[in-house]
Structures are given as C-alpha cells and as structure tokens.
N, C-alpha and C positions, 0 to 999 in steps of 0.2 A: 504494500500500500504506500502511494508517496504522496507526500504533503506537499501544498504550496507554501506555508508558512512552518516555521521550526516551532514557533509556539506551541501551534493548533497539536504537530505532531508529539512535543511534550505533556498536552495535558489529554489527548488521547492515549499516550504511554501509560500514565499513572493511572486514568480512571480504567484500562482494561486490565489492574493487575486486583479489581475486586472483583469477586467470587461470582461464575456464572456472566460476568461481561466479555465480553470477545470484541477484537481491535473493531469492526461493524458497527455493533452497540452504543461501544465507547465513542465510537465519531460521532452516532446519533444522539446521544446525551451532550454531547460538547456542543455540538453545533446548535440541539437546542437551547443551550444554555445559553448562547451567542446570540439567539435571536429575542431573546427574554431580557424587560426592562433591568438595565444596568443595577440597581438598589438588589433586586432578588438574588443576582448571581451572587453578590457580596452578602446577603442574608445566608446564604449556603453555605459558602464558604468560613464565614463567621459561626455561623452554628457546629460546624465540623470541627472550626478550631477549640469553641470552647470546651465541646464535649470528650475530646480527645486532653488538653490541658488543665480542666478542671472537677472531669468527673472521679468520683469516690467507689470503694465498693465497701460494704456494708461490712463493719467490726467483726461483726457475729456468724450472718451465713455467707459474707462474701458477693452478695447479690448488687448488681450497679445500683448507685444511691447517690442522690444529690448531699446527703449529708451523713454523721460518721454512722448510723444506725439508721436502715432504710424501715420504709412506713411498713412492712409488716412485719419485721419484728421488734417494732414499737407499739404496733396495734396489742392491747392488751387484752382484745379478745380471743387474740388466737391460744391456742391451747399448744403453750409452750413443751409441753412433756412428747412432744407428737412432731419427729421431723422427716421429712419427707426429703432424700439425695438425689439429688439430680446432675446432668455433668455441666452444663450450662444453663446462662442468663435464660433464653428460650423457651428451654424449657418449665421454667419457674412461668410464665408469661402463658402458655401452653395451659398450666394447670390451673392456674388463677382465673385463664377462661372458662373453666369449667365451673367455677363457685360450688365445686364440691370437696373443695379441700380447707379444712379450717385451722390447719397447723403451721409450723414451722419448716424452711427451709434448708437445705445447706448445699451450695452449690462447688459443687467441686473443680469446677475449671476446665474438664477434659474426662477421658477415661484411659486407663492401663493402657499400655497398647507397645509391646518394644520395638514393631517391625518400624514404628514411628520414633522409637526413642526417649516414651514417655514411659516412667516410672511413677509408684507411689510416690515418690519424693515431689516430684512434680505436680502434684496435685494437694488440694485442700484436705486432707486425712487426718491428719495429725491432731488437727484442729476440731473435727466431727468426732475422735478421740477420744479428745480431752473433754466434751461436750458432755458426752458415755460416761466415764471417770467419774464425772460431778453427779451424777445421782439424777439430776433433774430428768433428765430423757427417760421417760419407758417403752416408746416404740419408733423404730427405725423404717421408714418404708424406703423400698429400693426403690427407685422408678430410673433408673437407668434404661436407653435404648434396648430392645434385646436384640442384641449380639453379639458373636463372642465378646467384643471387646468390653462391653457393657457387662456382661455377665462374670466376667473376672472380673472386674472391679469392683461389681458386690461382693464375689467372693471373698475378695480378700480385704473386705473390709469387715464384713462377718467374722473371719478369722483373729483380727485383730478385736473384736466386741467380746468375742462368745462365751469370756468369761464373766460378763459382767451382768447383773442385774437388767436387761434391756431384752422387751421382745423387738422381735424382727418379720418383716414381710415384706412383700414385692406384689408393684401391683400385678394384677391379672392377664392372662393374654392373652386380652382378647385386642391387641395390639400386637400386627400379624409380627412375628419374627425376624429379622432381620431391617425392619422399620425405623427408622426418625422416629422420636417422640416426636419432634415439632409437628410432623408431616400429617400424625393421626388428628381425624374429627374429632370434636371437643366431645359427642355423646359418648363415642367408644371410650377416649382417655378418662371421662367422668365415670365411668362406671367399672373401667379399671382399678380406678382408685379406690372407689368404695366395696370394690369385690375382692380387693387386695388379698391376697395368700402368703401364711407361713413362711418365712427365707427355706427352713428349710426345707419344709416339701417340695417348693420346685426345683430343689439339687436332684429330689429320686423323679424329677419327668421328663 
C-alpha cells in the first residue's frame, strides 16, 4: 500500500497495530477521522491520552477504576464473602450485564499459558491468596474461559486454596467449550452463574 503523505502513512501504521484492524480498516478510520470536524479528532485523541496516563486499577480486585477502590467493591451491598475470578476487565463487564451476580471480583490479568510465557507469577494470585488467608472469603467461583488454558488456571489456583476454609465452584457449561467469556449471551452466562458447580466435580467431567 503507498501513501501520498508520510503522515497519513504513520498514523495508519499505528492504528492497524490494534487488535482485528488491518492496514484497509486503518486507512478507513484515519481518513475518517480526517474528514471529521477538527475539535472531535483532538477529543479522541485526548480521551486516549488521559485514559492511558491516568487510569487506576482497583487496590482490591485489580479491576480498571477511576479511583484507588472501584465502585463495586465499595458498593457495600455486594456480598463481600462471594468472589467470582475472572482473567480480564471484560469479563467482569460481561457478568455485570447479566445482574445476576451480587459478589465480589478479582481479576487476574490473563490466564497460565507457557506456550505464551505466562506464568502464575505473572498474574494476580498471590493477591486472590492472601484474600483466602484472611478468612473473609467463603466461596470462590471460577469463571475463567473454558479452555485449556482457563482451566489450568483454576486448577492451580485450587491447588494453592485447598487447604483453606473456602468453598469453591465454577460456573456451569453451558458456555460451549473452548468459548470467550466475552463472546457468550448475557442469558447463557447468567445462568451459568447461578447454576454454578463444585470446582471439584468438574475435575471428574
């Protein structure tokens, strides 16, 4: 693809290096950008800046927050004993649409994965943990992706729990196998949740 301008072909460079855009796309987005009153481009771009410079993620479950403790785990109706792990923002977003979840958080960042190079270390664990540790938790819902990589991450976050006072479950799956959480309808993921199973009965399924 050649450009008549170096600009145009720098800020098509950068916008096709986000996820699902292709160098096409990227030119279609720039150039509308280009036709769009001057204040909006710079509202864009300002918005992008602040959020990248000034956003927070929450003390507690790690979740993006405008400030040090995000509003739902400040909301004091949630029923703090009751955290629901999930690998990313998204998915917290996902199940909030369903308003059939009235717990606590904790977002891990990612899931296991070494063919990628990520380890436990690499992820929020430690801290879901020490969460264990303190007494307050009595139940864990997995809701990790189901797939492999998802499903070792429960694993061996189970493994690290199992000695403690804490029940454990995962939701149901009726969230086909190898799926996104994001990807599933809010009814299926809603009733995943509240159909939720044992961790460890689905090790023997």
């Amino acid at each position: 693809m050649e450009f008549s301008s170096k600009l145009l072909e720098n800020a098509v460079n950068e916008m096709s290096q986000l996820p699902g855009i292709g160098k096409r796309t990227a030119l279609r987005l720039v150039l509308h950008l280009l036709r769009q009153p001057e204040h909006q481009t710079f509202q864009l771009s300002d918005a992008l800046s602040k959020v990248r410079a000034e956003i927070n993620f929450c003390r507690s479950c790690h979740n993006i927050s405008d400030k040090e403790l995000c509003e739902i785990c400040a909301n004091p109706n949630r029923n703090e004993a009751l955290i629901c792990v999930v690998e990313d923002i998204r998915d917290v977003m996902a199940i909030e649409n369903t308003s059939s979840f009235k717990g606590l958080y904790h977002v891990l960042g990612g899931k296991i994965s070494p063919m990628d190079g990520i380890g436990p270390q690499d992820l929020n664990i430690n801290s879901l943990v020490e969460k264990v540790k303190s007494g307050q938790v009595k139940e864990l819902i997995f809701a990790m992706s189901p797939t492999m990589e998802g499903d070792t991450t429960n694993f061996y976050i189970f493994r690290q729990i199992q000695d403690y006072d804490v029940e454990t479950s995962t939701i149901a799956r009726g969230v086909a196998a190898g799926n996104e959480l994001e990807y599933t309808d809010e009814i299926t993921l809603g009733r995943s949740i509240i159909d939720r199973v044992p961790f460890e009965a689905s090790l023997k399924s």
